[in-house]
N, C-alpha and C positions, 0 to 999 in steps of 0.2 A: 568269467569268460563265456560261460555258457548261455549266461542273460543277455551277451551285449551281440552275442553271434544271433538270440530270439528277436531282439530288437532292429538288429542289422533286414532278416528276413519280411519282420512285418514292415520296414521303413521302407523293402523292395517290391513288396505287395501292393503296398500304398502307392509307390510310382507307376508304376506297371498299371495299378487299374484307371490313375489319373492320366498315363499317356493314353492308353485305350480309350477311354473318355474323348478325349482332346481329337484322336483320330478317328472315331467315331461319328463325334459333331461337327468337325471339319468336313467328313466327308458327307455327313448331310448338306452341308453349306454347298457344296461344290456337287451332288449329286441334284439337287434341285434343278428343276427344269427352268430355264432362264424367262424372264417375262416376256409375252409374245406382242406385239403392236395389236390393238382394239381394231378387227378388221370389218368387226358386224357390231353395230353401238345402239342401243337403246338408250334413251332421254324419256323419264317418266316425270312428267310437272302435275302434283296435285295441286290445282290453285285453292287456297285458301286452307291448304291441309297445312295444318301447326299438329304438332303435337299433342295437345289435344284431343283433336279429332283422329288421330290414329291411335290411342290410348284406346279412349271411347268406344272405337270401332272393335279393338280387342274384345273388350270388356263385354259390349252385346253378343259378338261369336262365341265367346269361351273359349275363344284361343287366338293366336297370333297371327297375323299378316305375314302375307309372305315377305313382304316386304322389311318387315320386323326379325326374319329367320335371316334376313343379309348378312354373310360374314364381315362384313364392314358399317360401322356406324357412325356420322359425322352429325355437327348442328353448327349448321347454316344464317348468317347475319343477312338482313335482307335491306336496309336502308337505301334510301335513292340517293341519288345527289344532290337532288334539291329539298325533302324533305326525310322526317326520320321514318316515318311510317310512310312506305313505300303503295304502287299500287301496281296494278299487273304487267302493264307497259312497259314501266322501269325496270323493274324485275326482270321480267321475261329477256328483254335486251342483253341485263348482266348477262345472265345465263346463258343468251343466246351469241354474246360476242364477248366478254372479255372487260367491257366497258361499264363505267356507272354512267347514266342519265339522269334526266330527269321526267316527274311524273307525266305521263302520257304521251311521253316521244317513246317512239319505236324504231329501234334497227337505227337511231343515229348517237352519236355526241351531246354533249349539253350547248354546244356550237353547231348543233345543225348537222355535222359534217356523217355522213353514211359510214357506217362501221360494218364490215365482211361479215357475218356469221358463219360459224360453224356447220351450220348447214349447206351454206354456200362454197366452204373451202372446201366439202366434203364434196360435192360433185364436180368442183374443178379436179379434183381428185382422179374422176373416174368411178366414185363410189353411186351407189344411187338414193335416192332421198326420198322418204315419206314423214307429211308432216298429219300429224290426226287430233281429231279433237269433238267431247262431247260439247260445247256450246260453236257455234258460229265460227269455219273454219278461216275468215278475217277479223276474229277477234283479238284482243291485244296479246294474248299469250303465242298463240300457231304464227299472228301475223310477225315477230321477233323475230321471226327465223326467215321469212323470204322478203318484208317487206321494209322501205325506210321514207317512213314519213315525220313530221316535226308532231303528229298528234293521232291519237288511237278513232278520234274522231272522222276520220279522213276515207270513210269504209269504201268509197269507190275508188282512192289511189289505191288502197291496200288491194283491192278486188286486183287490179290492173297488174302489180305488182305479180300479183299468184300467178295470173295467165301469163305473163314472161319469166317465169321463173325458171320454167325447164325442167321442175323436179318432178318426178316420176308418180307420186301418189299422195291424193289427199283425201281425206274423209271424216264423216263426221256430223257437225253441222252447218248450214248451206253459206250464202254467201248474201249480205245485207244492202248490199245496193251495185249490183255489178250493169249498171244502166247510167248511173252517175244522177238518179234524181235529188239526192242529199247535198250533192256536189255543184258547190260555184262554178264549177270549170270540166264537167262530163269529159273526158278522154275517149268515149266509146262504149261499147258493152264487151263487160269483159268475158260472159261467157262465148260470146262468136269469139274472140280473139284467142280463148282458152281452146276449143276446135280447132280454129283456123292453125293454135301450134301443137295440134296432135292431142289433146285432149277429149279422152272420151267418157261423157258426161254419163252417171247413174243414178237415180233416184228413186228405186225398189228393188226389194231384197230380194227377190227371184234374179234377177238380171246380174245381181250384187254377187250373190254367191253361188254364180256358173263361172267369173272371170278366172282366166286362167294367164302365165306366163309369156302367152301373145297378144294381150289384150291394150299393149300397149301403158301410154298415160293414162292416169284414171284421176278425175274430182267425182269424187262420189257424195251423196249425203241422204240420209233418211228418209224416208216416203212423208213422215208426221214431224213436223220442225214444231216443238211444242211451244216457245216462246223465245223471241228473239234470236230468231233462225237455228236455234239450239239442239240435241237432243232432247226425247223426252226423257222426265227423271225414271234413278232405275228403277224406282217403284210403279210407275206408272206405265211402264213398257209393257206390250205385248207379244207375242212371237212372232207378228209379220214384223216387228221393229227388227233394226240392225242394232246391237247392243256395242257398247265401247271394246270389249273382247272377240269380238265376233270384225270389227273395223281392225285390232290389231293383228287377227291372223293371218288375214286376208291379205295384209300388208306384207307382212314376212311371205306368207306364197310370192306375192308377183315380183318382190325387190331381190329376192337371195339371188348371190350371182357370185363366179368367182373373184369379181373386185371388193366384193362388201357393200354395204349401206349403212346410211345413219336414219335413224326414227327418232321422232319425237313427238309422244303421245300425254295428252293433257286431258286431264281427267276435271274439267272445267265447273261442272253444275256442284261440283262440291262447293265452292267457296259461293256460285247462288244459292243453295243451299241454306250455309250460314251464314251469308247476307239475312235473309230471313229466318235466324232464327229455328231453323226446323232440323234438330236432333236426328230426325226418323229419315230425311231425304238427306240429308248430310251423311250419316254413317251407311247406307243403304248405297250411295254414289260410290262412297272411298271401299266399298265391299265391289263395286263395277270397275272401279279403276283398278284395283287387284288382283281381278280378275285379270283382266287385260296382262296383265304383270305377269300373272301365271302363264298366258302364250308365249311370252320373251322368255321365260324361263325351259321352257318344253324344248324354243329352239337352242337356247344353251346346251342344256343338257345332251347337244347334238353337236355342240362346236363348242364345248366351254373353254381352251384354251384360245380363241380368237373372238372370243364376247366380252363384252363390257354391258350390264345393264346396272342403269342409275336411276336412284328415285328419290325426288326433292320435292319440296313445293315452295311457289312463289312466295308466301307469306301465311301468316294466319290470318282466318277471318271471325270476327263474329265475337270474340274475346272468351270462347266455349270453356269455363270452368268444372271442372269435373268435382261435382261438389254444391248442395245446395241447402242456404239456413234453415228454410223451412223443413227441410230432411235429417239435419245435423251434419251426423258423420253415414248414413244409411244413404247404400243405392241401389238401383233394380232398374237394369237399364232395357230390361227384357221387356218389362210396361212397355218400350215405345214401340213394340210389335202392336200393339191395339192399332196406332195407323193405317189406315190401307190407303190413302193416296198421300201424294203432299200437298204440301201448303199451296203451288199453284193449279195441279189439277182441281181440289178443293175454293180457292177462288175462282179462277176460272167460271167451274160446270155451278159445283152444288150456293156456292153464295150468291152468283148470276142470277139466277133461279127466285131463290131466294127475294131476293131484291125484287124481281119483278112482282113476285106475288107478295109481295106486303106494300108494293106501291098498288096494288090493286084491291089493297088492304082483306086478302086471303090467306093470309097468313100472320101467324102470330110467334112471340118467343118460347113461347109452352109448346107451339106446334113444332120448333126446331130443334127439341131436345133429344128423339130420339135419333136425327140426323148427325147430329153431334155424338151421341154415344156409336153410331153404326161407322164413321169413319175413324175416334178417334178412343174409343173406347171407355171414356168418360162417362159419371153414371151420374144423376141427380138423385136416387133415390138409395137408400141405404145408409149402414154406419160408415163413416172414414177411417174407424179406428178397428174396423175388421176387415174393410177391401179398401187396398189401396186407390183404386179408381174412380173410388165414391167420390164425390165434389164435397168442401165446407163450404159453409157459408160464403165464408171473406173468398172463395175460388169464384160459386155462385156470382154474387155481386159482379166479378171481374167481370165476366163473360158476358152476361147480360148489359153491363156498360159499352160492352165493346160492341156486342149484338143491334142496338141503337144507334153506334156509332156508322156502324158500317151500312146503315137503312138511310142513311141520310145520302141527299141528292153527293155532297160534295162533303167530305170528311175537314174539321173544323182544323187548317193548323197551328195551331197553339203548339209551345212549348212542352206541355203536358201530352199534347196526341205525339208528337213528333219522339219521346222517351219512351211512350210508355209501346208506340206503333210502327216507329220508324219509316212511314211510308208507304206500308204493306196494308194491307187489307186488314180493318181492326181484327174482325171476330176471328179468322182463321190465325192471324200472330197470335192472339190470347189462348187460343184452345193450342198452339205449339208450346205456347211459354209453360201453361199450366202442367200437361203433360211431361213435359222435359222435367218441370220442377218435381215433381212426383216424382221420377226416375231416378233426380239427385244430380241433374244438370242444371246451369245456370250459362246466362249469356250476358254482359258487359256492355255490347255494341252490335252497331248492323253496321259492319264497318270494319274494316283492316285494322290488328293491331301491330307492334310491333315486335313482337318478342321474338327470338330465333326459331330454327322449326330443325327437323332432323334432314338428315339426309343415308342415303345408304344405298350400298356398294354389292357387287357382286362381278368375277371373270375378270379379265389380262386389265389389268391395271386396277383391280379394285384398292391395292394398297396406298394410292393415293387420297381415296376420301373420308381416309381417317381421320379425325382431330376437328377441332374449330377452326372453321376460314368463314369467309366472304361468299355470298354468292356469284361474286365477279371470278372469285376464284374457279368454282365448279368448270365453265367454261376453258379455261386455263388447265385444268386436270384433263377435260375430254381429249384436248387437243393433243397433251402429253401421251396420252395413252394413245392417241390414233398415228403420232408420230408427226405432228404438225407441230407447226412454230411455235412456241410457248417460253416462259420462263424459265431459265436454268434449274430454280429449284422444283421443279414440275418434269426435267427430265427421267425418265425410265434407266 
């Protein structure tokens, strides 16, 4: 009797601390604060950033991205509609509407037909809108969001597009044909028209950072547009530059208001970057674009239950393997601090140069070795097998092939220059490859690949970019979160 009255007491101890349980976890479920509509939204596109290159970029820090601390982590399928391996137009469109396309249409259908962005329904909203960007702010990524043409080619409709936009802030870098000279069909200039609708034009960083909350609409863009109306890279910047972090704060000053805004900030020279190849202006860009990252974060930490900040990228670029034969299984990615400029200020200035004075036959390849070790840290003289920097032989040979190559009036394309140079300026690709391969990186392609990339989440609706989806999806989540039209299984 005495046992079954023991067993009776522990079988009520057992219930009691199971209901307690139950009403404990319930009331967490029902104490939680209910999801709030995305009232302040950030949009971060690293183009050409895969996984990869955000690994990578770790790996040189010795520690994490912020972007990598996101409570939420998704990977993102990027394919177009018309092929697998997508390019920035198509992409950018998903992202920026909901839609697949095809490659090099912007802001329409694979039928031509104009597709609303997100950005667009955001200021029928009432919200206000700043679109930002380190390369050319009509290029195929920024242009996604306000403009809709059949082809990314089209840089003076897309100009024209901007200047009717209406949206409150742009910046970054400049605008590639707003006069219509590229253009069969000139519409006008789009910067008078950009004035003419309240647009007020900046192009130095003194004037840049006095704007204040009455400064109206702003197209701003850099003093130094270093190639292809772009910023310059973040290696190559100076402090009279406006940097990608320094264009995203500025944004949040003049757009915060009590309707909200949406931003969307593209962190562009990464994917030219590894287009070419270059490890050091590659992870250097996606360390600028995270920066950036960090200001949307600051203002979180200030409204985190009406923030949303997302961070994706178009695609990978470059095919950037983390891992290289000549190295094994060894890396040191810290080597590609010998750098000091990248690969275009280094074509550009010092191979320029170069060229002229061994067309004047003043110079020689024994003359250019210390030029080479002073930008890239590479050494001719010494063992390999006690400094990593030191050049072999079979390194030797490369460089000096390429050094030859690049001295000629018109570089030979062959099969052979076109793999092993891709188009880029021999000797500066060689001294990036080589170095990179010392580090225990390797590159594939100058060229989009297709493999998924990540994506990550943070604020009132990050529970949605969890799992594998579509890039077409992301679109479809923002919208859920800001409370706009989207798919049922995307409601809040």
């Amino acid at each position: 009797m005495k046992k079954d009255n023991t067993l009776k007491i522990i079988a009520m101890k057992w219930f009691f601390l199971i209901i307690c349980m139950i009403i404990s976890f319930t009331g967490n479920i029902v104490a939680k604060e209910p999801l709030q509509k995305a009232k302040y939204v950030f949009l971060f596109i690293g183009d050409g950033m895969g996984i990869p290159q955000r690994a990578a970029t770790n790996n040189y820090m010795g520690r994490k991205l912020l972007m990598d601390e996101f409570p939420i982590q998704g990977i993102t399928t990027t394919y177009a509609n018309d092929r697998f391996i997508t390019g920035s137009a198509a992409s950018a469109t998903a992202l920026a509407t909901g839609f697949k396309t095809n490659i090099n249409y912007v802001g329409v259908d694979p039928d031509f037909r104009p597709v609303k962005t997100i950005a667009e329904e955001a200021k029928e909203l009432g919200m206000k809108v700043g679109i930002i960007s380190s390369v050319s702010i009509d290029h195929a990524t920024p242009a996604a969001f306000y403009a809709h043409v059949k082809t990314r080619k089209m840089l003076h409709e897309i100009d024209m597009d901007l200047a009717k936009s209406g949206f409150d802030f742009f910046g970054g870098g400049g605008l590639m044909d707003p006069t219509g000279k590229k253009s069969k069909a000139p519409m006008g200039n789009a910067l008078e028209l950009a004035k003419q609708n309240g647009y007020r034009i900046v192009n130095n960083k003194t004037e840049f950072m006095s704007l204040g909350k009455n400064s109206g609409k702003i197209l701003a863009w850099n003093a130094w547009l270093q190639d292809a109306g772009a910023l310059p890279y973040a290696m190559d910047m100076g402090p009279e530059d406006i940097t990608l972090s320094e264009f995203t704060e500025k944004a949040i000053e003049l757009l915060d208001n009590p309707k909200g805004f949406f931003m969307m900030v593209e962190g562009g020279k990464i994917d030219w970057a590894a287009h070419a190849n270059d490890a050091a202006a590659t992870i250097t860009n996606n360390i600028a674009f995270d920066e950036a990252i960090g200001k949307a974060l600051e203002f979180y930490k200030k409204h985190w239950n009406e923030t949303l900040i997302v961070v994706t990228g178009d695609h990978e670029c470059g095919g950037l393997t983390l891992g290289f034969a000549g190295t094994v299984y060894d890396t040191n990615f810290s080597i590609l601090k010998n750098q000091k400029v990248s690969f275009q200020k280094f074509s550009d200035e010092t191979v320029k140069k170069i060229k002229e004075q061994h067309a004047r036959s003043t110079i020689t390849f024994e003359q250019v070795k210390d030029v080479i070790t002073t930008n890239f840290g590479l050494k001719f003289q010494g063992d390999p097998k006690k400094d990593q920097l030191v050049l072999n032989d079979f390194e030797k040979k490369m460089i000096e092939k390429a050094f030859n190559q690049s001295m000629e009036k018109k570089v030979d394309e062959t099969v052979e220059n076109q793999l092993l140079y891709g188009g880029y300026e021999p000797l500066t690709v060689t001294l990036t490859h080589v170095l990179n391969q010392k580090a225990g990186l390797g590159w594939t392609s100058y060229s989009h690949t297709g493999v998924p990339i990540s994506t990550s989440a943070i604020g009132a609706g990050e529970e949605l970019f969890s799992g594998f989806y579509d890039n077409t999806d992301i679109a479809l989540k923002l919208k859920a979160a800001m409370g706009l039209m989207a798919e049922k299984k995307y409601k809040l």
